[in-house]
N, CA, C and O atoms as a Tinker XYZ file with bonds, in Angstrom:
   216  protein
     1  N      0.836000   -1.175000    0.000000    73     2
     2  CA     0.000000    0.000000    0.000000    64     1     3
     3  C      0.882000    1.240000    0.000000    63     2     4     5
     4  O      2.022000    1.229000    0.465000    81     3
     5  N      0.182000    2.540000   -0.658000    73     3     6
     6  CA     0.986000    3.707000   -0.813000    64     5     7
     7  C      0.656000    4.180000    0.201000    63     6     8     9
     8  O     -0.517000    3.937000    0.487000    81     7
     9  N      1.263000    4.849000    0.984000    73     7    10
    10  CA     1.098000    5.578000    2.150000    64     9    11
    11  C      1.330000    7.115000    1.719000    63    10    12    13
    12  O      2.455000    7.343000    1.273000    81    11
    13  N      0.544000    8.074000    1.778000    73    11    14
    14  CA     0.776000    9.585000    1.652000    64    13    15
    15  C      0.117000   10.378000    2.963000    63    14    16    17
    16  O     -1.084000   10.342000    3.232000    81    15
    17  N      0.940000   10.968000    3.588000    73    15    18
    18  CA     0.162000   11.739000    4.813000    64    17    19
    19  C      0.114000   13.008000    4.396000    63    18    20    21
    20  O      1.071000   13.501000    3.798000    81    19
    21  N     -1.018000   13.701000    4.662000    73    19    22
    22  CA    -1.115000   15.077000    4.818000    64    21    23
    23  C     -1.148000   15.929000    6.045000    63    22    24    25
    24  O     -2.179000   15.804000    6.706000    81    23
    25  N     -0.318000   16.709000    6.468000    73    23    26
    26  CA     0.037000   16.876000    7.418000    64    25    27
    27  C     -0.791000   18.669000    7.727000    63    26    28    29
    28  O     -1.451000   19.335000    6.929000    81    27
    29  N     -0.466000   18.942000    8.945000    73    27    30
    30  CA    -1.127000   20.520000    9.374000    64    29    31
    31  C     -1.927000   21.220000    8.953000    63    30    32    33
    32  O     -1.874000   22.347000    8.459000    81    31
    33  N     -3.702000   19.666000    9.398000    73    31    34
    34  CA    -4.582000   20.125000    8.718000    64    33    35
    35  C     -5.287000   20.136000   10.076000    63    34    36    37
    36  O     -4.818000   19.575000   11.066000    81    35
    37  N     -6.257000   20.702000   10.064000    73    35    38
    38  CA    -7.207000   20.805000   11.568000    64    37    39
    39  C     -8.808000   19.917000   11.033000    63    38    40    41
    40  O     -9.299000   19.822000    9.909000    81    39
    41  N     -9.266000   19.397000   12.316000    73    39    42
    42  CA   -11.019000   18.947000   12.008000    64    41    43
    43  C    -11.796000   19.701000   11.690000    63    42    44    45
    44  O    -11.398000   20.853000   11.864000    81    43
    45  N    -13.166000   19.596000   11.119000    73    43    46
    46  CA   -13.761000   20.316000   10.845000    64    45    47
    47  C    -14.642000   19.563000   11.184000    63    46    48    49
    48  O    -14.353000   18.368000   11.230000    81    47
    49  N    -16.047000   19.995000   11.546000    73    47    50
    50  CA   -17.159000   18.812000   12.166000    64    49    51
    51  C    -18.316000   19.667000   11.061000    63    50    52    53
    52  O    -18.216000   20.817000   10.634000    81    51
    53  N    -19.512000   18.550000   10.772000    73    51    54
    54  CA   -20.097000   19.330000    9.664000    64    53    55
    55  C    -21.179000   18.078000    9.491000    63    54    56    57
    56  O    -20.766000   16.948000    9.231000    81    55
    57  N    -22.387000   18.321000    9.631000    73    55    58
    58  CA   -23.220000   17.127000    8.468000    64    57    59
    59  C    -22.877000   16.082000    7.461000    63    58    60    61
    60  O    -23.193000   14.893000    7.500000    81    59
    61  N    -22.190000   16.702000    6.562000    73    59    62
    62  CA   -21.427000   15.757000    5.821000    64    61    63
    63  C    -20.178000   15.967000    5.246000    63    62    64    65
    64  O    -19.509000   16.993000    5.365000    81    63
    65  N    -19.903000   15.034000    4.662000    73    63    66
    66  CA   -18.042000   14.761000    4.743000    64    65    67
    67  C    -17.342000   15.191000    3.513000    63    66    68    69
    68  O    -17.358000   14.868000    2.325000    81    67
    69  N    -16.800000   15.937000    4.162000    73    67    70
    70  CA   -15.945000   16.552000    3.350000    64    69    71
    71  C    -14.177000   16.569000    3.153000    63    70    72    73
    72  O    -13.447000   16.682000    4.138000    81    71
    73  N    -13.685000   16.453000    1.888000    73    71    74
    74  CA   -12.468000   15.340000    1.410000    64    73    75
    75  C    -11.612000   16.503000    1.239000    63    74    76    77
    76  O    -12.125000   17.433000    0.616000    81    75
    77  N    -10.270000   16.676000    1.706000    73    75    78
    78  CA    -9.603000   17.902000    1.540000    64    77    79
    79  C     -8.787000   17.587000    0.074000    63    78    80    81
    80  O     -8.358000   16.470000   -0.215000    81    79
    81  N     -8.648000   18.869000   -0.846000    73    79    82
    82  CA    -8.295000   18.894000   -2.640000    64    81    83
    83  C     -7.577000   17.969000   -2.807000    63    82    84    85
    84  O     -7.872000   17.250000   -3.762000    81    83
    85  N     -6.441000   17.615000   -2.040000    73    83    86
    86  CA    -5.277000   16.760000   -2.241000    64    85    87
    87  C     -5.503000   15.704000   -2.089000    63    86    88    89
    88  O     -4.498000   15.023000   -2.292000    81    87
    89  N     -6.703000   14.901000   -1.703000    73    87    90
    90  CA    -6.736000   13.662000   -1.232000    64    89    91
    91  C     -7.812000   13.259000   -2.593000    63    90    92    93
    92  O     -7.773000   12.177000   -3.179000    81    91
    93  N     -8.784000   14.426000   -2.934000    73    91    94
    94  CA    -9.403000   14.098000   -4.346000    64    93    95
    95  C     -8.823000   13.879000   -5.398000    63    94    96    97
    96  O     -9.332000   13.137000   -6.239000    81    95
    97  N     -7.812000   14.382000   -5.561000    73    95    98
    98  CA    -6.507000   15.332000   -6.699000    64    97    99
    99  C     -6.057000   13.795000   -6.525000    63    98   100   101
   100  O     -6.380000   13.073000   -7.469000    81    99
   101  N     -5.194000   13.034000   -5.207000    73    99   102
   102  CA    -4.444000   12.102000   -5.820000    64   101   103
   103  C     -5.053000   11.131000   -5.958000    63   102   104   105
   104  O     -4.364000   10.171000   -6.302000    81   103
   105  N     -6.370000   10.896000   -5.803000    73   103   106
   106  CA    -7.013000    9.824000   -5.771000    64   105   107
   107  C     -7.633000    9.485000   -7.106000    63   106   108   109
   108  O     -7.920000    8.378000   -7.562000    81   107
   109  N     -7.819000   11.064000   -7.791000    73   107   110
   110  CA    -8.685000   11.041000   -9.175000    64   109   111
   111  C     -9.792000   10.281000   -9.101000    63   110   112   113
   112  O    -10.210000    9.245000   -9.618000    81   111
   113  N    -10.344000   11.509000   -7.897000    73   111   114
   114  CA   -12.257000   11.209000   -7.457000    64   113   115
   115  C    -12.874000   12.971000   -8.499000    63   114   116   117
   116  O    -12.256000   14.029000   -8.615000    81   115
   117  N    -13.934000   12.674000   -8.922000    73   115   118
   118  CA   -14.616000   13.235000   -9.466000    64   117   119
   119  C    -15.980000   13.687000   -8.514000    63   118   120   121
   120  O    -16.724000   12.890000   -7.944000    81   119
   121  N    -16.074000   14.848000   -8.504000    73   119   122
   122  CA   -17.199000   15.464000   -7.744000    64   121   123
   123  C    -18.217000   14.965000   -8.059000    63   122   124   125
   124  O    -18.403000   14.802000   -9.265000    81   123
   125  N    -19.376000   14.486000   -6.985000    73   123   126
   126  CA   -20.440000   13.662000   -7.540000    64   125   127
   127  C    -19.877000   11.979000   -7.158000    63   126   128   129
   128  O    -20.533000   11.187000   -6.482000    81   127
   129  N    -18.990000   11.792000   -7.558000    73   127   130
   130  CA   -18.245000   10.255000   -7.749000    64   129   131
   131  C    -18.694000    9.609000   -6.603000    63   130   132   133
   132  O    -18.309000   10.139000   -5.561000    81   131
   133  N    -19.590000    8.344000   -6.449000    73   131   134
   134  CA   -19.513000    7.434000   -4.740000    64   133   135
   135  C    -18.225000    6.750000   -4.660000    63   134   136   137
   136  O    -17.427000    6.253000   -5.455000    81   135
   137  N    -18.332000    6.926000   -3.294000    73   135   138
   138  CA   -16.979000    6.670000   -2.487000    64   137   139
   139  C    -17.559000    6.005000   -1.038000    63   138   140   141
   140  O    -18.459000    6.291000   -0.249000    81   139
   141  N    -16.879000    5.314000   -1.109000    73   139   142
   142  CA   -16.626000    4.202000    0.336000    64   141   143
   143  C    -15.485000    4.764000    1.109000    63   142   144   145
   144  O    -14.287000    4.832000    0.834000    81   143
   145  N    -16.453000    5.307000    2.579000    73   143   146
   146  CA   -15.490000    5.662000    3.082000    64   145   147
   147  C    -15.366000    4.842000    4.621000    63   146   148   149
   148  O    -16.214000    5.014000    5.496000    81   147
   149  N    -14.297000    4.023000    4.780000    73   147   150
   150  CA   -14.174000    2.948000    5.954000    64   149   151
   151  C    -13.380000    3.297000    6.909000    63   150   152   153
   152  O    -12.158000    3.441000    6.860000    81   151
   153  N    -14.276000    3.469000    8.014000    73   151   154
   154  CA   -13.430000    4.352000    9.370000    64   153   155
   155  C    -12.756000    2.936000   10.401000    63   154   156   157
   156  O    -13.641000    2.305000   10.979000    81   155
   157  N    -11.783000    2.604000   10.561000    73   155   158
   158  CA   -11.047000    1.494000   11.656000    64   157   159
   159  C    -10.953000    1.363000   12.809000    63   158   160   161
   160  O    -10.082000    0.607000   13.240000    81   159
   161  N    -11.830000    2.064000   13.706000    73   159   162
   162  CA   -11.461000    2.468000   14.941000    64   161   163
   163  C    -10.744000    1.619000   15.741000    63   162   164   165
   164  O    -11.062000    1.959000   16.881000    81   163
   165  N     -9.824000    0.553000   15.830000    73   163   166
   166  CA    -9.131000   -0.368000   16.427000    64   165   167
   167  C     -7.442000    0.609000   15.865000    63   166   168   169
   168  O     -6.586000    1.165000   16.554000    81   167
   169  N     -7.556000    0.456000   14.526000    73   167   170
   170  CA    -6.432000    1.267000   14.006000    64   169   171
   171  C     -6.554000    2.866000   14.325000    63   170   172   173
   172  O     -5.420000    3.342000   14.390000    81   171
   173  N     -7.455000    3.732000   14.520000    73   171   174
   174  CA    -7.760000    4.597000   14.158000    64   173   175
   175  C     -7.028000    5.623000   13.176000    63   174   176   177
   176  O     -6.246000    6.550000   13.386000    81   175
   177  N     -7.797000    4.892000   11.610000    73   175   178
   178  CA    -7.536000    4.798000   10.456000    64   177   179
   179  C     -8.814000    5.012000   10.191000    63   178   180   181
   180  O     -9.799000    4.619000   10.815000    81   179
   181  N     -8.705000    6.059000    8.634000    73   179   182
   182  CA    -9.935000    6.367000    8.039000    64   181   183
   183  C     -9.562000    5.691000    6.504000    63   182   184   185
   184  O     -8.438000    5.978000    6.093000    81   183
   185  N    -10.456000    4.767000    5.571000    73   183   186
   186  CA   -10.056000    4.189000    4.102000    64   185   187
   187  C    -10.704000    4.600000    3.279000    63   186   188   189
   188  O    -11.823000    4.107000    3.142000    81   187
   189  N    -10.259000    5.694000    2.375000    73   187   190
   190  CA   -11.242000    5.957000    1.387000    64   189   191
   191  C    -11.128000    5.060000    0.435000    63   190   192   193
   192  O    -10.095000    4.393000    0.371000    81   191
   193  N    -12.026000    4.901000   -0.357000    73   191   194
   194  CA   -12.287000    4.003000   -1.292000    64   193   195
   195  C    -12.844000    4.547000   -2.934000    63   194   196   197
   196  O    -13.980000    5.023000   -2.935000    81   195
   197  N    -12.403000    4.516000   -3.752000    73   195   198
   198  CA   -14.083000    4.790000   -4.998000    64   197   199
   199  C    -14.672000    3.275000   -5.006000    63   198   200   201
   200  O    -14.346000    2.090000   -4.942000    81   199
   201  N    -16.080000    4.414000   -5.164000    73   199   202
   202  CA   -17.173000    3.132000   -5.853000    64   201   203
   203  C    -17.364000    3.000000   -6.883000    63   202   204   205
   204  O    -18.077000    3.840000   -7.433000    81   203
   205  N    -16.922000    2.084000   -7.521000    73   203   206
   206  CA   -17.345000    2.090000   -8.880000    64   205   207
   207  C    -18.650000    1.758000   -9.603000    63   206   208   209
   208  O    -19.110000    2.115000  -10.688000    81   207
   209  N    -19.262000    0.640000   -8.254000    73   207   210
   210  CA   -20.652000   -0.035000   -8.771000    64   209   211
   211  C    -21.389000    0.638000   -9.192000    63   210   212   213
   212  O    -21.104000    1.835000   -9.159000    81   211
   213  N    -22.594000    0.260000   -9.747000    73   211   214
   214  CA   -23.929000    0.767000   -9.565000    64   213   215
   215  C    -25.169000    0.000000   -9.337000    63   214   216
   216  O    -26.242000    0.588000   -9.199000    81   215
């Protein structure tokens, strides 16, 4: 697995979830696009995912 951290970013709490540019940008997610997003709480690790299904 590629590991990329983004570093000296702060929380933001909000209704819904929102993906900071760089993590869309390297992921080459498209606005609109479903995404699986898998939170680990044992790791406390967040996995984004695309969805491709439909």
């Amino acid at each position: 697995m590629k590991e990329i951290i983004f570093r000296h970013n702060i929380l933001q709490k909000d209704g819904r979830v929102k993906i900071p540019s760089p993590i869309v940008d390297s992921l080459n997610i498209k606005e609109g696009q479903p995404i699986d997003i898998i939170l680990d709480t044992q790791k406390e690790c967040i996995i984004i995912r695309k969805n491709d299904k439909d």
